[in-house]
C-alpha positions in Angstrom: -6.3 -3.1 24.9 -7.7 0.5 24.4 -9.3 2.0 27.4 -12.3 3.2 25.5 -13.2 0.1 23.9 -14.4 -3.8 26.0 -14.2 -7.0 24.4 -19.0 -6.4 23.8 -19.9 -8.2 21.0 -21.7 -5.4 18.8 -23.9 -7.7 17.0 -25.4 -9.0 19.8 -27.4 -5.7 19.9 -28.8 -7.3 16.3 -29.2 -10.7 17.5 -30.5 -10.8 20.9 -31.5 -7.0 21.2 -35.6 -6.1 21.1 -36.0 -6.2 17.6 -34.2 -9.6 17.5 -37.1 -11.3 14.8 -37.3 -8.4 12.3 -33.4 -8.2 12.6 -32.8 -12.1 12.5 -35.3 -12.4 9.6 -33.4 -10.0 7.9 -30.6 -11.7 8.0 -31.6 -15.3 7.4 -33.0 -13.7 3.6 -29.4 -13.1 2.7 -28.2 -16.3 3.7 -27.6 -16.5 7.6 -28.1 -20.0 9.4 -29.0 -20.4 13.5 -25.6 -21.3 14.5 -24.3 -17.6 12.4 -26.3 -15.6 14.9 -23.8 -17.0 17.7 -21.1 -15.7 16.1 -19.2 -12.4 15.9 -20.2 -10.6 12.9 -17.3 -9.3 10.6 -17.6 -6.9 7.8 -15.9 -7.2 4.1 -15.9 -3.7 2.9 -15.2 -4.3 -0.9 -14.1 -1.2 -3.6 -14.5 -3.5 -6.4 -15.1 -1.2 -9.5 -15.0 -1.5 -13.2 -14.1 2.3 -13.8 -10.5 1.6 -12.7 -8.0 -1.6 -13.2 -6.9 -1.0 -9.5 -10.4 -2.2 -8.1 -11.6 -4.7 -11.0 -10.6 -7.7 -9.2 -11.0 -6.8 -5.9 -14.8 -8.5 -5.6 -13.0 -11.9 -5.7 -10.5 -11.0 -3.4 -13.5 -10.0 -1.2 -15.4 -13.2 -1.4 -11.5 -14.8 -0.5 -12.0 -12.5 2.9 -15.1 -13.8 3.1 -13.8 -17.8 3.1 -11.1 -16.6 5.5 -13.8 -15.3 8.2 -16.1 -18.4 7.7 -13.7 -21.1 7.9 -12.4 -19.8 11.4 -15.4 -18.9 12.9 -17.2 -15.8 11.8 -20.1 -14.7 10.1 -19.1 -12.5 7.4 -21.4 -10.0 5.1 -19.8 -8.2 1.8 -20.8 -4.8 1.1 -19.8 -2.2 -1.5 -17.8 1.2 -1.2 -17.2 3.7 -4.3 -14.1 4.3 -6.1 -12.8 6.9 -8.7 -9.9 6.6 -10.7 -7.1 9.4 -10.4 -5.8 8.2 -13.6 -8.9 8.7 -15.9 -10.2 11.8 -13.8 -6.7 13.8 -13.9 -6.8 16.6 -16.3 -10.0 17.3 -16.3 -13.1 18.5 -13.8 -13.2 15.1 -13.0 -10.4 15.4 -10.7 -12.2 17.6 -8.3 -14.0 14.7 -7.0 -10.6 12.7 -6.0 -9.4 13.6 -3.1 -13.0 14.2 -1.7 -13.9 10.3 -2.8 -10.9 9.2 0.3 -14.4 11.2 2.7 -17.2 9.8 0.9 -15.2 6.2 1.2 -14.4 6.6 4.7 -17.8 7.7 5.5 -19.7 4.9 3.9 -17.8 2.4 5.3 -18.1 3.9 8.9 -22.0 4.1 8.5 -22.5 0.6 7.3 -20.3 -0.7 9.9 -21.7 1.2 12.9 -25.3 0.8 11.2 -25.2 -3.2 10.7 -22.9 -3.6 14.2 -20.0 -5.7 12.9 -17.9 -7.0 15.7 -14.6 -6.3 13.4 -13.7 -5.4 9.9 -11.8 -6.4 6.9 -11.1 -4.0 3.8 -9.6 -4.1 0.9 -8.5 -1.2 -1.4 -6.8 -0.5 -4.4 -6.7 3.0 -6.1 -5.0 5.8 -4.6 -7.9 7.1 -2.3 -8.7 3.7 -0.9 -6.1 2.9 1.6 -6.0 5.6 3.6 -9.8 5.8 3.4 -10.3 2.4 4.7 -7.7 3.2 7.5 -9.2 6.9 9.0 -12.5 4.7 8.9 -11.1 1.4 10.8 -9.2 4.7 13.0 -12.8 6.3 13.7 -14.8 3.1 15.0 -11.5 1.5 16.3 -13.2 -2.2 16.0 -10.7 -5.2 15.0 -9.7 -4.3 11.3 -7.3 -5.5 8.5 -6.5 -3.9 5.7 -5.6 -5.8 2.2 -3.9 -4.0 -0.4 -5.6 -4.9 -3.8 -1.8 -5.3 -6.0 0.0 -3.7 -7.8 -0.2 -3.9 -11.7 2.6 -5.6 -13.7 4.2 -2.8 -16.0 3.5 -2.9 -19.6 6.0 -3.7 -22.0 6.9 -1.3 -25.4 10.1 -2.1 -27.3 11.4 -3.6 -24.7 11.3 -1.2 -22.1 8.6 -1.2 -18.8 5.9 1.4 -19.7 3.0 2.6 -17.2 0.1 5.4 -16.7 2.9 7.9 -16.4 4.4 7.1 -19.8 1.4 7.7 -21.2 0.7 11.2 -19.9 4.6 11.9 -20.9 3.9 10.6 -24.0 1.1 13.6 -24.6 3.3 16.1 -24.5 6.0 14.1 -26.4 3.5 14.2 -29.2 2.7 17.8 -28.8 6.4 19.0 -29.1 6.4 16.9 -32.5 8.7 14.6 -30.8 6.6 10.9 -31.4 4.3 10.3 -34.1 0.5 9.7 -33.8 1.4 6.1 -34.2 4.3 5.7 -31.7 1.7 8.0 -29.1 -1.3 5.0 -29.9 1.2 2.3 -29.1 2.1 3.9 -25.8 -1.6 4.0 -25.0 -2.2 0.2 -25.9 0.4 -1.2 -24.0 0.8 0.7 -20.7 -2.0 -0.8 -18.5 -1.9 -4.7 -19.3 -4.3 -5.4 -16.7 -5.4 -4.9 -12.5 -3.9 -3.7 -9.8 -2.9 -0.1 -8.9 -0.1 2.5 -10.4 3.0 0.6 -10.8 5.5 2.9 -9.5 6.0 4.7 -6.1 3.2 6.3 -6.7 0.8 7.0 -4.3 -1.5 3.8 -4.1 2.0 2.0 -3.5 3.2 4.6 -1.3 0.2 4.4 1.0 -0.2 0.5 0.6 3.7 0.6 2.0 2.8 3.3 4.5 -0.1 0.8 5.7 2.4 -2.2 6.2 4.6 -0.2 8.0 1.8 1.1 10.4 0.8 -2.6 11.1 -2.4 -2.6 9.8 -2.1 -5.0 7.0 -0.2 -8.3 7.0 3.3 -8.3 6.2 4.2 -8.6 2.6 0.6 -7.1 1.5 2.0 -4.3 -0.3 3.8 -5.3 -2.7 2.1 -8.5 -3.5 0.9 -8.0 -7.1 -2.7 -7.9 -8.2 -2.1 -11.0 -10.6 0.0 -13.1 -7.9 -2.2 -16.2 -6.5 -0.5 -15.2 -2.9 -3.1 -11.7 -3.1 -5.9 -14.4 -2.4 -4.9 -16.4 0.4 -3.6 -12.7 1.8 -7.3 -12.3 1.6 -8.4 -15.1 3.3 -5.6 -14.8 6.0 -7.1 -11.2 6.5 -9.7 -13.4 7.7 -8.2 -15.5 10.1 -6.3 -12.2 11.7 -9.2 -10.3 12.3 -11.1 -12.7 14.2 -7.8 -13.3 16.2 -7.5 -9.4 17.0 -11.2 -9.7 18.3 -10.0 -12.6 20.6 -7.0 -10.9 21.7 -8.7 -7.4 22.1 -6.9 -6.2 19.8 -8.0 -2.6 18.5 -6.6 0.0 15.9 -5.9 2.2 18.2 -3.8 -0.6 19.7 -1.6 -0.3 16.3 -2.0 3.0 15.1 -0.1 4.8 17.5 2.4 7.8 17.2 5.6 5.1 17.0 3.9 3.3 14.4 3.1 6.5 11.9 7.1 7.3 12.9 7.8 4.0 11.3 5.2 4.6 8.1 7.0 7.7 7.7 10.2 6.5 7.8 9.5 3.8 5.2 7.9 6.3 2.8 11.3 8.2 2.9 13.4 5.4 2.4 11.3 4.3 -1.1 10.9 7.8 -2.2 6.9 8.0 -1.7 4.5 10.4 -3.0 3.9 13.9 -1.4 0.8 12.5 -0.9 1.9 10.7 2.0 1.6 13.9 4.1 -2.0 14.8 3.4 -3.1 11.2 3.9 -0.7 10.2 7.2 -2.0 13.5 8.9 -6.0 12.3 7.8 -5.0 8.8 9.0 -3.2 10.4 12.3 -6.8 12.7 12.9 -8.9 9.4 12.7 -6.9 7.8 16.1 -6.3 11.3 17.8 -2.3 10.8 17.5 -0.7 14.3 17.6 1.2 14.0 14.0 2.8 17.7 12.0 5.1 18.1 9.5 7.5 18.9 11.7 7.3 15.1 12.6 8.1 14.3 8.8 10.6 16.8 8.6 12.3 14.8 11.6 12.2 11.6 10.3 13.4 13.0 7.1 16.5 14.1 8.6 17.6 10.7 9.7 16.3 8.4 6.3 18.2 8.1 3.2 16.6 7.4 0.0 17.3 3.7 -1.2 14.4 2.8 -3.5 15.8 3.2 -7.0 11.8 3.2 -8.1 9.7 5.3 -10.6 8.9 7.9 -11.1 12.1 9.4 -10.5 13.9 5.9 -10.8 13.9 3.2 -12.6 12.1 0.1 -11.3 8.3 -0.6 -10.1 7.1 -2.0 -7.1 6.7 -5.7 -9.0 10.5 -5.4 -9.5 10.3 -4.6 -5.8 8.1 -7.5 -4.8 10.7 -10.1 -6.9 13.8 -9.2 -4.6 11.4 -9.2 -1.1 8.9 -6.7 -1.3 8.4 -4.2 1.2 9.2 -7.0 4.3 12.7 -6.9 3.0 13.3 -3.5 3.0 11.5 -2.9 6.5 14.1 -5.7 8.0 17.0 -3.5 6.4 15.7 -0.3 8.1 14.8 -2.1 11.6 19.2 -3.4 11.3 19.4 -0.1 11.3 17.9 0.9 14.0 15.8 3.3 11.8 12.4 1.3 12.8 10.5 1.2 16.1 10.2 -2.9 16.3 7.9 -3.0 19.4 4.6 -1.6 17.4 2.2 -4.0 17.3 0.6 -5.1 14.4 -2.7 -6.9 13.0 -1.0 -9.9 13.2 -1.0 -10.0 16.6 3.1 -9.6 17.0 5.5 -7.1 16.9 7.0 -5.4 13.9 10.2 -7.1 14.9 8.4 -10.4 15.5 6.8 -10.0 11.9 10.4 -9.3 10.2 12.0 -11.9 11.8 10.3 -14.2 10.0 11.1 -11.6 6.2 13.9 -13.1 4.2 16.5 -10.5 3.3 16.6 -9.0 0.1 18.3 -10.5 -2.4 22.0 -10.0 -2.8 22.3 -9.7 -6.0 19.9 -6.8 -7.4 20.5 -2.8 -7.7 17.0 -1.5 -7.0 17.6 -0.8 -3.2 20.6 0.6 -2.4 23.0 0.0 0.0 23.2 2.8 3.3 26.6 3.7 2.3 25.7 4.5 -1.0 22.1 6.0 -1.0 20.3 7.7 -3.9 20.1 11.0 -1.1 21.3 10.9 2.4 18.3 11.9 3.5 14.4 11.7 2.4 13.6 13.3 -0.5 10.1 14.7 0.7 10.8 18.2 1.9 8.6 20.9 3.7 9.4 24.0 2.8 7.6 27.0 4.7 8.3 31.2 4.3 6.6 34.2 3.0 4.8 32.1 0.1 3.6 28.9 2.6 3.8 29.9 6.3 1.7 26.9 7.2 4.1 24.8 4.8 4.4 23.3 1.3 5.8 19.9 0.6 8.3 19.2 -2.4 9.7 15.5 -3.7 13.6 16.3 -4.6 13.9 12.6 -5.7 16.3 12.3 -8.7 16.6 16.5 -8.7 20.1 17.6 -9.3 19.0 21.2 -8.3 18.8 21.8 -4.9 17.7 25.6 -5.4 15.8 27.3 -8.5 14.7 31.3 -8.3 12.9 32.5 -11.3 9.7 35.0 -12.4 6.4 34.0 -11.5 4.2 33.1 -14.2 1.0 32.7 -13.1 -2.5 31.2 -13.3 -5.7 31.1 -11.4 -6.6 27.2 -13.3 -4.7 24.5 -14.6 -6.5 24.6 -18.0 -5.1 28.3 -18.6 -1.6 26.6 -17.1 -2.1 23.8 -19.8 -3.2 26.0 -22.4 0.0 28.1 -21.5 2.7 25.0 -22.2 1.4 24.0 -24.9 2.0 27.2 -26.9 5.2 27.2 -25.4 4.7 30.2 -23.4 6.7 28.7 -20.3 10.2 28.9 -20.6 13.4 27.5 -19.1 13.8 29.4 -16.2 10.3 30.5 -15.2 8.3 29.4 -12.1 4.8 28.4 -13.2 2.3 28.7 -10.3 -1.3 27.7 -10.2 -3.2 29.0 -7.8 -7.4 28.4 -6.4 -6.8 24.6 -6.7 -6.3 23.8 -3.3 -9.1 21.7 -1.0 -11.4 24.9 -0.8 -10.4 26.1 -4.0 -10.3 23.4 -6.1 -12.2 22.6 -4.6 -10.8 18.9 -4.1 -7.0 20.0 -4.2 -6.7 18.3 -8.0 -3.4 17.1 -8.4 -1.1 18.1 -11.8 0.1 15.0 -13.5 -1.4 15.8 -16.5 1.1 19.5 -16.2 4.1 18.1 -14.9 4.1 15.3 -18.0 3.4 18.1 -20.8 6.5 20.0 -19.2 8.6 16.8 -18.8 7.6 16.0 -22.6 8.4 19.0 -23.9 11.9 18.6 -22.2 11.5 21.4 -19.7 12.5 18.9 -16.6 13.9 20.3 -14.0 14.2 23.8 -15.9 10.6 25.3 -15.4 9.5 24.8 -11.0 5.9 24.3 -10.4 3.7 25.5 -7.2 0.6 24.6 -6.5 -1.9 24.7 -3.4 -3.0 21.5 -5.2 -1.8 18.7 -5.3 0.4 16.4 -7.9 0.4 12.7 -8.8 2.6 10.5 -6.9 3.6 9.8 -10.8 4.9 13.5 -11.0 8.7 14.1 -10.9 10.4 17.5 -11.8 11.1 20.8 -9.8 7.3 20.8 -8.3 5.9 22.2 -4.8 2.8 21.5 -4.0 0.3 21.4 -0.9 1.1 25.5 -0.8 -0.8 26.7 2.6 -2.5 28.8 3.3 -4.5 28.3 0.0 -5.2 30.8 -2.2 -8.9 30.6 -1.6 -8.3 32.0 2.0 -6.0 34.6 1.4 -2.5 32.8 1.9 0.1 34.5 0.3 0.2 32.7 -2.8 -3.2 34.8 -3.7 -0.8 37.8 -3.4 1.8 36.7 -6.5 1.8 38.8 -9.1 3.5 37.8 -12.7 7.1 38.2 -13.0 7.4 38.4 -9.4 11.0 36.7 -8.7 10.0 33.5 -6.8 12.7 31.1 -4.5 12.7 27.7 -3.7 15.5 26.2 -1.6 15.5 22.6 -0.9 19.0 22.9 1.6 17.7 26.3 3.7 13.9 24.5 2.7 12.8 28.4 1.9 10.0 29.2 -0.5 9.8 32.9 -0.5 8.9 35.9 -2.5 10.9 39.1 -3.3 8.2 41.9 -2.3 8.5 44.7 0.0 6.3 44.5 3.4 4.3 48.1 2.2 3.5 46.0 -1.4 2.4 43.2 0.2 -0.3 45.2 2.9 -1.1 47.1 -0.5 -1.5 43.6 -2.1 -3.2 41.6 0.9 -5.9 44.9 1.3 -6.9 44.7 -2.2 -7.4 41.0 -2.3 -11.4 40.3 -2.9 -11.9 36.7 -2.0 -13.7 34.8 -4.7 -16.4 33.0 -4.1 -16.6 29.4 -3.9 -17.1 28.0 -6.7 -19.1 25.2 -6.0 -22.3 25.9 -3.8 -24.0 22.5 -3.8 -23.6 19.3 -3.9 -20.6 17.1 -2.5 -18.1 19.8 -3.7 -20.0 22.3 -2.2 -20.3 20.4 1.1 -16.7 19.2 1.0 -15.2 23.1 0.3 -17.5 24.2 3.2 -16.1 21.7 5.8 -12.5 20.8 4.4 -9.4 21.8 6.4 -6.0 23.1 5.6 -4.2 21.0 3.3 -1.7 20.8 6.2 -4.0 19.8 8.1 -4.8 16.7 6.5 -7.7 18.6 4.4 -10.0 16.7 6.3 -13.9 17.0 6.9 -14.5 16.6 10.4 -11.6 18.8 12.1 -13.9 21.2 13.9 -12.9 24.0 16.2 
């Protein structure tokens, strides 16, 4: 049990406290009976949504969560958080409210719960910013918690081949470079999202849904349960069950979430080939419970992982695939025989990690989408910090499926991804340049946008691999090419990267993990004293809040880090 936290009921402070007849009254309007103010009260936090098809089913997995708390003995209340949809906002302004939505989600969801008292919490995301939103909330108030994954999508299906989200943004800059028709581009559109659940691929609501299961704070097999599958429901109403049992038991998420267990998160995210977004949100997730974590932790754990996960983007299977040949459990139970995973973490289910796997069936034998430790896609992860004279604080780059190691080339460069954009598609960016974009980090940005929507024009116009990217942004956990992003110190603050001048020669070195610049020290104190810092360029509102108060992007470009 965690030393700052006693088994109190918090609702009792609603239903006995001095107020007890307004409060009761209250409650007994939205449907609460005598013997329900005798019982622990336990949250649902819902991110049902229409704008996205990760969250359009989640309000019925919600009212399953409800069930699950009723039938063993709570007294449950729903209530709503918000949810954007990378997919729709990327390429566009919209995608400056993204990575700020993972604050506003975790806030909200913090106030109601510490506002209404709930005695524990269950919460269930779907979209990218969710999971790790629901979890540095759950860290913050360290109350009982599990979290429920909302599913993964099925692929769609074109000519017989699997087709996502990602295929779609490819498919732009297919079209641009004259290489589909207008026809062949509307077909890609109509059959790549064939209905909920999340980013099929190892993208990075999968990535963090596995990162989740792996820290112990969802129940086994939650991640790559698909949206559609009838087990997602009773998951839901087992999230029920747990949480009340964690309450008994004294369980807290501080209990779960400790330094071992984000060892373990890491270690599976390596092993499936995750998204760079793994960092950002592990080190948010890490802040929430006070657990010391860097990237030199990642870089550590890196070392000692191979790559296994033959999945997309880089690959060729999604996480449905995955889920047929035993899901996430299956892998994790490879990785603890290898003595790869810490098995003693606890997790929501009241057990160990080892407890909890002992019970996973193997993988199958017969399948190729894991590989085998003796013949891995990469002996070790493919998530790789960089630092040196262009990202002293770090940069993070995915070398998944990259058959350079190394790439040195002029800087071309751009203060926004539109000019970027603009820039491709009159094939102004050639094989062999380094395109950078710059002021897009959290301050920046500001939100840190990520560059799905740049990466696909270049791998459409069959620059792969043969133009880099770097970015104090961010990119998709879809992205897959030569890219570097999570440059810091961001341009906005005067990092290095603010110093780049075009056709500056520019290297990236996965094997030495250098990303440097060739200028001499006197050019870059001429540079660095005539740098003017812009100004922000939003002054109100949630942006202009958010780029006031964020942190480094190696940081965890979080809102409450204050020094």
């Amino acid at each position: 049990m965690s030393d700052n936290q006693d088994l109190r009921i918090r609702s009792k402070v609603i239903s006995e406290g001095v107020n007890r007849v307004p409060n009761r009254a209250m409650l007994r309007a939205v449907g609460f009976k005598d013997e329900d103010f005798k019982k622990p009260m336990i949250g649902v936090a819902s991110t049902w949504s229409e704008v996205t098809p990760c969250n359009m089913h989640i309000d019925k997995l919600a009212v399953q969560a409800k069930k699950g708390i009723q039938e063993h003995g709570g007294a449950p209340l729903i209530f709503n958080t918000i949810t954007v949809s990378d997919g729709i906002s990327m390429g566009h302004e919209g995608m400056l409210y993204s990575l700020p939505s993972r604050e506003a989600i975790a806030d909200s969801i913090e106030i109601v719960t510490n506002a209404e008292r709930f005695d524990g919490l269950v919460a269930v995301g779907g979209c990218d910013k969710n999971t790790p939103a629901c979890l540095m909330a759950i860290g913050r108030m360290n109350i009982p918690a599990v979290y429920v994954y909302g599913g993964t999508i099925q692929p769609g299906k074109l000519d017989g081949k699997d087709v996502d989200i990602v295929s779609a943004f490819e498919a732009v800059g297919q079209y641009h470079d004259g290489k589909i028709t207008d026809e062949q581009l509307y077909k890609v559109e109509c059959s790549a999202c064939p209905g909920p659940g999340a980013c099929g691929g190892m993208y990075t609501a999968n990535t963090m849904a596995s990162a989740a299961e792996a820290l112990g704070m969802s129940l086994p097999g939650s991640s790559s349960t698909p949206a559609i599958s009838p087990n997602k429901a009773i998951e839901c109403s087992e999230a029920g069950e747990k949480v009340l049992g964690l309450l008994q038991k004294g369980i807290y998420p501080k209990d779960i979430m400790t330094k071992k267990a984000f060892e373990n998160a890491i270690t599976v995210v390596m092993a499936l080939g995750g998204s760079t977004n793994a960092f950002l949100h592990l080190l948010a997730i890490a802040h929430s419970v006070q657990v010391d974590l860097t990237y030199d932790d990642f870089e550590r754990i890196r070392a000692k992982v191979p790559h296994i996960a033959d999945l997309k983007p880089s690959g060729k299977f999604v996480m449905q695939d995955l889920n047929d040949i035993g899901g996430v459990p299956g892998v994790m139970k490879l990785l603890l025989e290898q003595g790869l995973l810490h098995g003693d973490c606890l997790t929501v289910t009241g057990k160990t990690l080892a407890e909890n796997l002992a019970n996973a069936a193997p993988l199958d034998e017969d399948q190729n989408i894991i590989r085998p430790f003796d013949n891995p896609l990469k002996s070790s992860g493919p998530l790789v910090v960089l630092k040196g004279s262009l990202a002293p604080e770090g940069a993070i780059a995915k070398m998944s499926g990259m058959k350079k190691l190394r790439f040195a080339g002029p800087a071309r460069v751009y203060d926004s991804e539109d000019a970027a954009t603009e820039a491709i598609m009159k094939d102004e960016i050639v094989k062999g340049d380094v395109l950078v974009i710059r002021y897009c980090g959290p301050k920046g940005g500001p939100g840190m946008p990520e560059m799905l929507s740049v990466t696909a024009l270049i791998v459409g116009k069959g620059l792969g691999g043969e133009v880099a990217l770097i970015t104090d942004g961010r990119f998709s956990g879809g992205s897959h090419g030569f890219v570097v992003g999570h440059v810091a110190p961001e341009a906005q603050v005067g990092g290095p990267i603010a110093l780049l001048h075009e056709g500056d020669i520019v290297t990236i070195d996965s094997e030495t993990q250098d990303i440097s610049f060739q200028v001499t020290q006197e050019e870059l104190e001429r540079r660095t004293k005539s740098w003017v810092q812009p100004p922000l360029k939003a002054s109100r509102g949630a942006l202009g809040k958010y780029a006031r108060l964020v942190s480094s992007a190696s940081k965890g470009a979080v809102t409450d880090l204050f020094e």
